[in-house]
C-alpha positions as CSV (number, residue, x, y, z in Angstrom):
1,X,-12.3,-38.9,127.1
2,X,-15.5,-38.0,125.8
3,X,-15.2,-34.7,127.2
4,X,-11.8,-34.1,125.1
5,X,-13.2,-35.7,121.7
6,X,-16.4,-33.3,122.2
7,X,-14.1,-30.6,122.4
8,X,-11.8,-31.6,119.5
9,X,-15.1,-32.4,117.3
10,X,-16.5,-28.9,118.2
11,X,-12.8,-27.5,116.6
12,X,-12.9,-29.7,113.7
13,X,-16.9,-27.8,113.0
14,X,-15.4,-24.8,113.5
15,X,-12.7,-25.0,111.6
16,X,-10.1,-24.0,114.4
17,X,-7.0,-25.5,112.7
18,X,-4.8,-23.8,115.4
19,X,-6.1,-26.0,118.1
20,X,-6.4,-29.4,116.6
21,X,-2.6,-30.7,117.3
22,X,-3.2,-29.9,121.3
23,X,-6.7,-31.4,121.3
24,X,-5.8,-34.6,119.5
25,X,-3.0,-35.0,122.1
26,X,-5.8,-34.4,124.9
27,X,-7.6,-37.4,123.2
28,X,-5.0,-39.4,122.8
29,X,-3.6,-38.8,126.8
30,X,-7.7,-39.7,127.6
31,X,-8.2,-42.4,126.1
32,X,-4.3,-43.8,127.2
33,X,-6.5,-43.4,130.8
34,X,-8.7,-45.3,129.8
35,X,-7.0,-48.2,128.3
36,X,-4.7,-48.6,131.3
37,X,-7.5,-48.2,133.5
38,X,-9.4,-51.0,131.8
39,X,-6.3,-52.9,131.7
40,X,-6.1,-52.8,135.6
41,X,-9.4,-53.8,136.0
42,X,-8.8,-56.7,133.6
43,X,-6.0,-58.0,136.1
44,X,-7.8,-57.3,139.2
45,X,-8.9,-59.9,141.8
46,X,-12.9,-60.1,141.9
47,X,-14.2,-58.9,145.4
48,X,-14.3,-61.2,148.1
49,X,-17.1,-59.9,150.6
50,X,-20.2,-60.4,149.6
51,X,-22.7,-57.4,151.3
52,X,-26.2,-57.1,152.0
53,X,-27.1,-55.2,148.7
54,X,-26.2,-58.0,146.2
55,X,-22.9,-58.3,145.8
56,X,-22.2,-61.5,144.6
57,X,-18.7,-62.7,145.7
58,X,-16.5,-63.8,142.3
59,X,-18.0,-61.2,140.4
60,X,-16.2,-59.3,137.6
61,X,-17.4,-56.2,135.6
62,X,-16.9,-56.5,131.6
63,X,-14.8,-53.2,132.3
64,X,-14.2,-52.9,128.2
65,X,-18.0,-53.4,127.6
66,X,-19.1,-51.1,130.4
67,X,-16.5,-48.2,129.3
68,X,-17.8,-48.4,125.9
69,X,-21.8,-48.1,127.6
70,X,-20.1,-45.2,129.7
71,X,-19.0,-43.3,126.3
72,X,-21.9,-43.9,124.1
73,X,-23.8,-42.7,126.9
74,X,-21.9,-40.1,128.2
75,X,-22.4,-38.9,124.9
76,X,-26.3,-39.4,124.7
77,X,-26.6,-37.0,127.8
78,X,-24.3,-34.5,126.4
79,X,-26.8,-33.9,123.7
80,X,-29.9,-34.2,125.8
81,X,-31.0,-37.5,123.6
82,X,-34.1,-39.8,125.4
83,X,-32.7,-43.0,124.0
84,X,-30.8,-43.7,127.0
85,X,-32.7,-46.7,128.4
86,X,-31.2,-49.2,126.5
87,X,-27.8,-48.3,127.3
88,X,-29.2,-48.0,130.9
89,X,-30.4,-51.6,131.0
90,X,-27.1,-53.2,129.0
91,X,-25.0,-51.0,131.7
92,X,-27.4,-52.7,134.7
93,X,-26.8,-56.1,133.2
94,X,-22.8,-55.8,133.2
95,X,-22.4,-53.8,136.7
96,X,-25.0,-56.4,138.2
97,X,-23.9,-58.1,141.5
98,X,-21.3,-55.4,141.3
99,X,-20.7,-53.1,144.0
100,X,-20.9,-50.4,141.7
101,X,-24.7,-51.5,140.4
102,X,-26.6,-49.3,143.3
103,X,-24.7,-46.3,141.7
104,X,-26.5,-46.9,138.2
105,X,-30.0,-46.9,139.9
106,X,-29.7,-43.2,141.2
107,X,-28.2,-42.4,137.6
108,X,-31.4,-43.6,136.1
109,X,-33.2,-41.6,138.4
110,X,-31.3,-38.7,137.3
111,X,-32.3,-39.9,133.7
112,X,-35.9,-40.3,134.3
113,X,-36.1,-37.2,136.0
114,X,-34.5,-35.4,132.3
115,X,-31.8,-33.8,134.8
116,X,-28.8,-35.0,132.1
117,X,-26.7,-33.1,133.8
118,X,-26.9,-34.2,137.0
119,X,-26.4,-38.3,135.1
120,X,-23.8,-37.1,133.5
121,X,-22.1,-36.1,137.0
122,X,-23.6,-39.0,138.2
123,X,-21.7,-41.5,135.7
124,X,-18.5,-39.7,135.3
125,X,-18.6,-40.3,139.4
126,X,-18.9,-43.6,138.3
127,X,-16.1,-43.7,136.1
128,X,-13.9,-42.3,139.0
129,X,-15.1,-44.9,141.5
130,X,-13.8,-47.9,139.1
131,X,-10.2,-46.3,138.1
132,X,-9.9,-45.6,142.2
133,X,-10.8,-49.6,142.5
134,X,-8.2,-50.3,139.8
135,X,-5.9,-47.8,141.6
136,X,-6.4,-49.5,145.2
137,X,-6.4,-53.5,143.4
138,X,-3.0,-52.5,141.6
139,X,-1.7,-51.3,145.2
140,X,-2.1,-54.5,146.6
């Protein structure tokens, strides 16, 4: 999603009227994603094996706050900005007792190390790890 927006913004700059109509549809099939994705998640059943790293049985993400930490930062690394860390921490504190929490740690990593790049693989990863949960939950 953010990927298609940045894309669509950099037409808007540039004033490539041509493109806009295709690039707002991109947008608008991204973000469709990402609603139905967060929708799944919603309806999901909370995991029920607890493992050694912390997983706390019961637990459900805030998929609709942790999507909109995903975009803000997403688009952060993007544009090489430092303020991540708070985004970082409000992320941790949603995805903790998660499965998906030991992800964020090596992301941070990534982040401290300034390889933005490499976070921003790292969290769109992330991102593909929850819709295939919401994928496998709506299976069941």
């Amino acid at each position: 999603l953010s990927l298609a927006a940045g894309r669509l913004e950099q037409s808007i700059d540039q004033g490539k009227t041509e493109q806009w109509n295709t690039l707002v549809t991109q947008v608008e099939e991204q973000m469709a994603l990402v609603l139905a994705s967060i929708n799944l998640l919603e309806q999901s059943r909370p995991a029920e094996v607890q493992t050694a790293d912390g997983v706390i049985p019961g637990h459900r993400v805030d998929v609709v706050k942790v999507a909109l930490i995903m975009t803000e930062l997403s688009d952060l690394l993007k544009r090489n900005i430092l303020d991540t860390a708070g985004r970082l921490k409000l992320m941790g504190e949603h995805l903790k007792g998660s499965p998906l929490f030991a992800k964020l740690s090596i992301i941070e990593a990534d982040v401290f190390n300034l390889d933005y790049e490499k976070a921003l693989s790292g969290l769109e990863a992330l991102a593909g790890e929850i819709a295939n949960a919401i994928g496998a939950r709506a299976n069941e």
